[in-house]
C-alpha positions in Angstrom: -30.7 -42.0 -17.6 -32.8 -43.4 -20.7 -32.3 -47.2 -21.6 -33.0 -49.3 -24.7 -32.8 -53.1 -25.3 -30.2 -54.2 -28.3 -30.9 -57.2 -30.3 -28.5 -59.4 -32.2 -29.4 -62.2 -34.7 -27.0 -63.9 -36.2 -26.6 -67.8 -37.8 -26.5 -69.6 -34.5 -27.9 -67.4 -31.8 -29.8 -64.7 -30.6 -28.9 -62.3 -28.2 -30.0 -59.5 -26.0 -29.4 -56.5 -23.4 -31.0 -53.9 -21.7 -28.3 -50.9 -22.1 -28.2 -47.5 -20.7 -27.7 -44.7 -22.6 -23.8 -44.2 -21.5 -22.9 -47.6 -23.1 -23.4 -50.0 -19.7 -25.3 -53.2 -19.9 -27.5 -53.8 -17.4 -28.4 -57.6 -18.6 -27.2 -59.9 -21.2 -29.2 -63.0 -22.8 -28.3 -65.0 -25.1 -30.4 -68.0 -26.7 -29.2 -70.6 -29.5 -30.9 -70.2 -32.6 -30.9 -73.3 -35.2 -32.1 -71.9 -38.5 -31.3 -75.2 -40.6 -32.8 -77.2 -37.7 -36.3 -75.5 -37.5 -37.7 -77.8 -40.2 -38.8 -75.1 -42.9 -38.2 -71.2 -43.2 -41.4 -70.1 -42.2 -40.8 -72.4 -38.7 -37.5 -70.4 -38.4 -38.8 -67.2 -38.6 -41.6 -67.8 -36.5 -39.3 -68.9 -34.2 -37.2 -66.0 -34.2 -39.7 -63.3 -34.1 -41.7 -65.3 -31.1 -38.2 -65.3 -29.0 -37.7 -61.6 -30.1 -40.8 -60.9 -28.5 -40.3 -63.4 -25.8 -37.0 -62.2 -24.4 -38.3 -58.3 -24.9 -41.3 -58.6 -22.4 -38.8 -61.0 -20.1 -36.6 -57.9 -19.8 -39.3 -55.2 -19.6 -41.0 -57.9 -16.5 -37.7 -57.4 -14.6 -36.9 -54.0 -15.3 -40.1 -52.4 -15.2 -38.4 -48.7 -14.1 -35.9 -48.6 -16.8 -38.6 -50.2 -19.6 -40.9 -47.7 -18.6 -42.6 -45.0 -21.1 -40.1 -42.3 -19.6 -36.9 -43.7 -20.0 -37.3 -46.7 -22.1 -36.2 -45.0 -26.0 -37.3 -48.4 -28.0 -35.5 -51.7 -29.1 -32.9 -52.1 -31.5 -32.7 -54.9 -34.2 -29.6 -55.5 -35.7 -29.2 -59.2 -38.2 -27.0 -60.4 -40.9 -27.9 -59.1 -43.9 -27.9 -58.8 -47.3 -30.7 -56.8 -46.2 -32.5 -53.0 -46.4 -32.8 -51.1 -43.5 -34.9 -48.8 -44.8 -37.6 -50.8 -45.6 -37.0 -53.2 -42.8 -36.3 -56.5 -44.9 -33.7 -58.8 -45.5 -32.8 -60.2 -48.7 -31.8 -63.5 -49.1 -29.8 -63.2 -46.3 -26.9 -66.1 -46.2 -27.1 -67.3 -43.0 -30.8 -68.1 -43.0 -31.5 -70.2 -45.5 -35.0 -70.1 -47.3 -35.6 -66.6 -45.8 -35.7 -65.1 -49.5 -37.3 -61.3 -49.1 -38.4 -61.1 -45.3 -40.1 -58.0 -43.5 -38.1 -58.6 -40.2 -38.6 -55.5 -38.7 -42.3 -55.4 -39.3 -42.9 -58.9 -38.1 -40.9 -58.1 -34.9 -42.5 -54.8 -34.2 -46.3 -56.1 -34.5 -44.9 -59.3 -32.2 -43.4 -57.3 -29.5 -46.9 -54.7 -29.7 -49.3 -58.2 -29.4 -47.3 -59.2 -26.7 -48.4 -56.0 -24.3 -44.9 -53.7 -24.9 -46.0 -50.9 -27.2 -42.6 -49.3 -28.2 -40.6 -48.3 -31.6 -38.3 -51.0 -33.3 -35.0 -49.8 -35.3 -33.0 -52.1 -37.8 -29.5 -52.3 -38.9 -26.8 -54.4 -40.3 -25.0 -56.7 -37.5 -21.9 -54.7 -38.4 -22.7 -51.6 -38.7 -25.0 -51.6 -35.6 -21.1 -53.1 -33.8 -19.6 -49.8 -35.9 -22.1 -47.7 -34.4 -21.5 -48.7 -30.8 -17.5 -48.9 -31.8 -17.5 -44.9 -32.3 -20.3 -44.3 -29.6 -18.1 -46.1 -27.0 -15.2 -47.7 -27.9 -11.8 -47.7 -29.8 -13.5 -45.5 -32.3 -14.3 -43.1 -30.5 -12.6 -40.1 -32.1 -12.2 -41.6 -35.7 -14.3 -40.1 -38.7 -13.6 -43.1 -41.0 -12.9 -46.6 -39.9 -14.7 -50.6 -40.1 -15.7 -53.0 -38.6 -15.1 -56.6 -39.4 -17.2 -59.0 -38.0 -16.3 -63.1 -37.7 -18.5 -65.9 -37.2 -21.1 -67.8 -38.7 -20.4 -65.2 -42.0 -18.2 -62.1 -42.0 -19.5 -58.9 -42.0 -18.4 -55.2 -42.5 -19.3 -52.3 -40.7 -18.0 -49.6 -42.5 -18.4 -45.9 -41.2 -17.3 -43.3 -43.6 -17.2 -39.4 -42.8 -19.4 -40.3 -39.6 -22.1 -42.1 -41.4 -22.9 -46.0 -42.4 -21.5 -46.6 -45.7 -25.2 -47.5 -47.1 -27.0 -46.6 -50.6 -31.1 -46.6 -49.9 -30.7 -48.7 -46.9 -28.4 -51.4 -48.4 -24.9 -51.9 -48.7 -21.4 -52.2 -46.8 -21.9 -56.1 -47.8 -18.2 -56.0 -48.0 -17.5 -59.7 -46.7 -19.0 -61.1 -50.3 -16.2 -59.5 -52.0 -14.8 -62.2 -54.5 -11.0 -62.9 -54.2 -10.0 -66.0 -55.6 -9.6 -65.5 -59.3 -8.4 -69.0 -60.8 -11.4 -70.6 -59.3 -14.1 -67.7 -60.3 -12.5 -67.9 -64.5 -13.3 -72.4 -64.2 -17.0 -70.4 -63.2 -18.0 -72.9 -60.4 -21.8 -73.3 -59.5 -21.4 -71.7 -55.9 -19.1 -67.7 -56.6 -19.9 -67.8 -52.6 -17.3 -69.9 -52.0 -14.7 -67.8 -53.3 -15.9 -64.7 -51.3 -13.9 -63.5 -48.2 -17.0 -64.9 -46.0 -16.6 -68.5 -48.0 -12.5 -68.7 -47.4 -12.6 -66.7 -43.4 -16.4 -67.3 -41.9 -16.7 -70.5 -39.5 -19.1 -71.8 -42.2 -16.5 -71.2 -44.9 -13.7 -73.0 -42.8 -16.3 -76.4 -41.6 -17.4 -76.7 -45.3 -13.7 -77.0 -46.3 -12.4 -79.0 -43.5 -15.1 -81.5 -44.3 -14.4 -81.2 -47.7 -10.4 -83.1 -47.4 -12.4 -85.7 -44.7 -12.9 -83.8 -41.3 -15.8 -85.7 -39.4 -16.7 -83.4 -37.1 -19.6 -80.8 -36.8 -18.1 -77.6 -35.4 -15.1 -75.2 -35.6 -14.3 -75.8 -31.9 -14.1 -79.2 -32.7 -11.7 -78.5 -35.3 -9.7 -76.3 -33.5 -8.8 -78.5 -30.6 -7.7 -81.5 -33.1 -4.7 -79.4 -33.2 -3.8 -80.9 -37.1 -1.2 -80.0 -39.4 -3.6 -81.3 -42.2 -6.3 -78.0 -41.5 -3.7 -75.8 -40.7 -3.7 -74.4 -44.4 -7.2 -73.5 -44.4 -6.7 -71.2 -41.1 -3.8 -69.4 -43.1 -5.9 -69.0 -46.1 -8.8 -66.8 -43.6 -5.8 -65.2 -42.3 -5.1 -63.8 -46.1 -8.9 -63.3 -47.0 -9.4 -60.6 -43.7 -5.9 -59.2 -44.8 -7.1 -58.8 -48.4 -10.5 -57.6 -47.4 -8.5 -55.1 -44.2 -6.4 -54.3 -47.3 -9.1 -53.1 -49.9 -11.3 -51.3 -47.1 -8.2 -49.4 -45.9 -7.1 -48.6 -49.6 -10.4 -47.4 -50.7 -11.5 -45.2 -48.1 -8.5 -44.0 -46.5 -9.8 -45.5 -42.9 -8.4 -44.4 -39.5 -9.0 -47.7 -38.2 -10.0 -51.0 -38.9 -11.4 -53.3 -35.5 -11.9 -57.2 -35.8 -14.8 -58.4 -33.6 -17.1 -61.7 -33.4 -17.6 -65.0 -32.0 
């Protein structure tokens, strides 16, 4: 059996596992991750590359057989993009705010080396890596064509067309920006983001507009358990933004399959 270790960044947390190479997870971690907290960008990414490299030598310490040159095959880095996986950096990515252009992979791969575990790094979109791992051993299994849409602190979309990410030079399948409120985008408001599937469906889309009609709370749980008939609106609008985005992915590349996934 060969094993790698999976990472996941997203807006709120980082998480781990050591998996084997027939799907099982041997060991989960997961770690909160405040990005707006941090005090500056550059604290946020140090942050998050130092716990990359932190929680990479934790697992290779206790699984020193599996992480060892024979069967370890390297680490997998998958984040929230707007991003290019080819060139390992993400762009202005929207849940990290301040980031602008940012050689994540690099700066991950040169921490984990200083830290004493010499191995290759890969990147990926959060949702496409999720694809990936849909049609390597899940529902997907047997399907050519199909998505996956991701919800959370944004919404992403792994989309897998004839067996392959749906990707231009390492960028693309960003499918969650899509814009689908059209009275609002013609008054052309400062923020177009807003109006995007991820601004209507995401967690962060549904806090800012719960706050926005007087909800003083700071999370969606929160929200969720107060049970009111005043929010209920904004849960049916997400439910029409991930029909209308299930709706346009289905219609445009003739998918076998569409899964729903996230926190």
């Amino acid at each position: 059996m060969k094993y790698t270790i999976g990472f996941d960044l997203g807006g709120t947390k980082l998480a781990a596992a050591l998996v084997r190479e027939d799907g099982k997870i041997l060991n989960y971690i997961k770690v909160p991750v405040n990005m707006k907290g941090a005090g500056s960008p550059e604290k946020a990414q140090k942050t998050v590359i130092q716990l990359i490299a932190d929680l990479s030598c934790d697992l290779k310490n206790r699984f020193p057989k599996e992480c060892s040159a024979a069967k370890f095959q390297g680490i997998g880095l998958a984040s929230a993009g707007p991003m290019n996986v080819e060139k390992g950096i993400l762009i202005n990515p929207v849940n990290y705010p301040g980031w602008k252009t940012f050689p994540l992979l690099k700066k991950a791969e040169d921490k984990i080396k200083k830290s004493g575990f010499n191995t290759k790094v890969y990147f990926q979109n959060d949702a496409i890596a999720a694809a990936l791992a849909e049609g390597w051993v899940g529902g997907a299994k047997k399907m050519d064509s199909y998505a996956v849409v991701t919800i959370g602190t944004g919404i992403g979309s792994g989309l897998i067309v004839n067996g392959r990410p749906c990707q231009t030079k390492g960028a693309g399948s960003e499918f969650g920006h899509l814009l689908i409120s059209l009275p609002e985008i013609k008054q052309k408001p400062k923020n177009l983001s807003h109006y995007t599937v991820e601004g209507i469906a995401s967690g962060t889309g549904l806090l800012r507009r719960a706050k926005e009609r007087g909800f003083k709370g700071n999370s969606v749980e929160e929200l969720v358990l107060l049970r009111s008939s005043k929010f209920q609106d904004l849960f049916d609008d997400m439910a029409w933004a991930l029909a209308i985005l299930c709706y346009n992915l289905s219609i445009g590349f003739n998918l076998d399959g569409i899964f729903l996934s996230g926190g």
